[in-house]
C-alpha positions as CSV (number, residue, x, y, z in Angstrom):
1,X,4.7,-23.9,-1.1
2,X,3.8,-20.7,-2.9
3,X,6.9,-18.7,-4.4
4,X,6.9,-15.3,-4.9
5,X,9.3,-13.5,-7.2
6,X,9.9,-10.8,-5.2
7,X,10.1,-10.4,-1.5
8,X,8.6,-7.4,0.5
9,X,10.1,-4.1,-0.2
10,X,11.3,-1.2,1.7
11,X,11.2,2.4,0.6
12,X,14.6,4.5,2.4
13,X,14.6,8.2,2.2
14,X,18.1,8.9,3.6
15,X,19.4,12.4,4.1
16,X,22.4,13.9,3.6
17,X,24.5,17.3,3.8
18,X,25.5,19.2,0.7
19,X,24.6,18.1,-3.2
20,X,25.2,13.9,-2.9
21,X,26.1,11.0,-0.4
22,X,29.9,9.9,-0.8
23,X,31.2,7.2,-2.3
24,X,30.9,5.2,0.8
25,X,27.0,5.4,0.7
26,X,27.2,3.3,-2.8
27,X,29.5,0.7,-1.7
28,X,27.7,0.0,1.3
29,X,24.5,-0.7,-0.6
30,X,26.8,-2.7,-3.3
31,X,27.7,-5.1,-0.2
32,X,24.3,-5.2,0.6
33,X,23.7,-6.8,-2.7
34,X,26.8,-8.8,-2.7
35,X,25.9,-10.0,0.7
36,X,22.5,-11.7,-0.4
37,X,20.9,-9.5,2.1
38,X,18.8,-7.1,-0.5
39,X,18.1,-6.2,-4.3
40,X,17.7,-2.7,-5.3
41,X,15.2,-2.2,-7.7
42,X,15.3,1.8,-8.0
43,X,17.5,4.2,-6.9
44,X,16.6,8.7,-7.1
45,X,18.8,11.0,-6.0
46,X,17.1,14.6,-4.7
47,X,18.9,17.2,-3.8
48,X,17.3,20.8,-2.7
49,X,19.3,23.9,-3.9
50,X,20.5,26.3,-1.3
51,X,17.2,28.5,-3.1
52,X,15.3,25.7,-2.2
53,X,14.7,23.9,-5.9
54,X,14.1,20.3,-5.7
55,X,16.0,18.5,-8.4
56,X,15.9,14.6,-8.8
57,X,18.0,13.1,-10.3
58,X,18.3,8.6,-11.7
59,X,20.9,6.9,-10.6
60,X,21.7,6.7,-14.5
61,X,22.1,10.7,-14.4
62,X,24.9,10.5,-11.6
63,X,27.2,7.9,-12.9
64,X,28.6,7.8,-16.2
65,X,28.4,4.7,-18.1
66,X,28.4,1.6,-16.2
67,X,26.1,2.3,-14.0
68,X,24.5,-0.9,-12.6
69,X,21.4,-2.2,-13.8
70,X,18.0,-2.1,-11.7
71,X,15.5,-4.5,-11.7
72,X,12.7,-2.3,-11.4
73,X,14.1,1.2,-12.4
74,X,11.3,3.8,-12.0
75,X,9.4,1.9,-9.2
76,X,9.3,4.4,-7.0
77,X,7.3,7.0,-8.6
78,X,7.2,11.1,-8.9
79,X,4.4,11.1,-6.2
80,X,6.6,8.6,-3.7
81,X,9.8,11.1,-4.7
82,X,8.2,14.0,-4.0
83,X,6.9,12.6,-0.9
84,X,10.0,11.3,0.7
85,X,12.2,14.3,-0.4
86,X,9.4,17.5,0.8
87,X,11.4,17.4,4.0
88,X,14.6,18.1,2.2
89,X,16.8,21.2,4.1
90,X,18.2,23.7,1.7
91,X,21.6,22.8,0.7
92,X,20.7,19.1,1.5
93,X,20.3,16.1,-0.5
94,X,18.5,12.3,-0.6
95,X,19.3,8.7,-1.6
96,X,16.0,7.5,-2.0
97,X,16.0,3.7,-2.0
98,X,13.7,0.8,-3.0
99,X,15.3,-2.3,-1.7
100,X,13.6,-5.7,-2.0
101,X,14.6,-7.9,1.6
102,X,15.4,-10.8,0.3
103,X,16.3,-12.5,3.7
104,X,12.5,-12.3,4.4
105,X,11.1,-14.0,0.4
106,X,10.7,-17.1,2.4
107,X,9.4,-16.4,5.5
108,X,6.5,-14.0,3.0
109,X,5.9,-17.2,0.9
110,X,5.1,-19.1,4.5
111,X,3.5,-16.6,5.9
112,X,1.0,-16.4,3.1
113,X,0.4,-20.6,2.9
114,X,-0.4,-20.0,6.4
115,X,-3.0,-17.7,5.7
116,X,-1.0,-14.8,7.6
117,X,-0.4,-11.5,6.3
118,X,1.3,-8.9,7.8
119,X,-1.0,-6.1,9.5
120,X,1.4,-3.7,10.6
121,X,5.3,-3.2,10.6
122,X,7.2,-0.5,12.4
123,X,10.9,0.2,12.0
124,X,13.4,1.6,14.8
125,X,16.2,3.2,13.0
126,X,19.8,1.7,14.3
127,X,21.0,4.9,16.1
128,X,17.6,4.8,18.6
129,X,18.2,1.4,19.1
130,X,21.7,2.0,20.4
131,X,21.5,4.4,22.3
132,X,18.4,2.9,24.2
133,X,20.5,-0.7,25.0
134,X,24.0,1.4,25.8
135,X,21.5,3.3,28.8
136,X,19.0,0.3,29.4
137,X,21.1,-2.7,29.0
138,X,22.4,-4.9,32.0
């Protein structure tokens, strides 16, 4: 069976108000990792100026020392950045996220000594899905 290194990945831009996520956005990623559910490999912060500047910022920039290593630091590039933040309020800011998904470094590896790939892939985030099965459900 073929082994891959690295499972697929996921880019996140997550949105928030004012200049940074909380605290709480960290540690939830942290448990994440802890969990064996994900690895981040990079980690930007953007946040737009109530002007509307665009400032990005490493995870390195945000947390004095001891802040935790990346496998891939710099995977997602300027252009990804730029792309995921251009819809950035004023006065707003963005986690943007590389995550590898772990859970699913197996099922890529079989997919592929199948001769599968994946053709498409479409997410639904968690909110939608609620409130969809709290109306629709039995």
């Amino acid at each position: 069976m073929t082994t891959f290194d690295y499972g697929p990945i996921e880019f996140y831009a997550i949105a928030f108000e004012g200049d940074r996520p909380g605290p709480a956005v960290l540690q939830a990623i942290d448990d994440l990792v802890a969990s064996g559910t994900v690895n981040v490999l990079d980690l930007v912060f953007a946040r737009r100026s109530p002007q509307g500047e665009l400032e990005v910022l490493e995870l390195s920039d945000t947390i004095d020392d001891g802040a935790p290593s990346l496998d891939l630091a710099g995977l997602a590039g300027q252009d990804d950045i730029l792309f995921l933040a251009e819809s950035l309020e004023p006065g707003s800011s963005a986690a943007i996220l590389v995550i590898e998904l772990l859970w699913a470094k197996a099922f890529a590896s079989a997919l592929y000594d199948a001769g599968g790939a994946v053709i498409a892939r479409e997410g639904i985030p968690a909110p939608i899905v609620n409130a969809f099965l709290a109306e629709n459900a039995d």
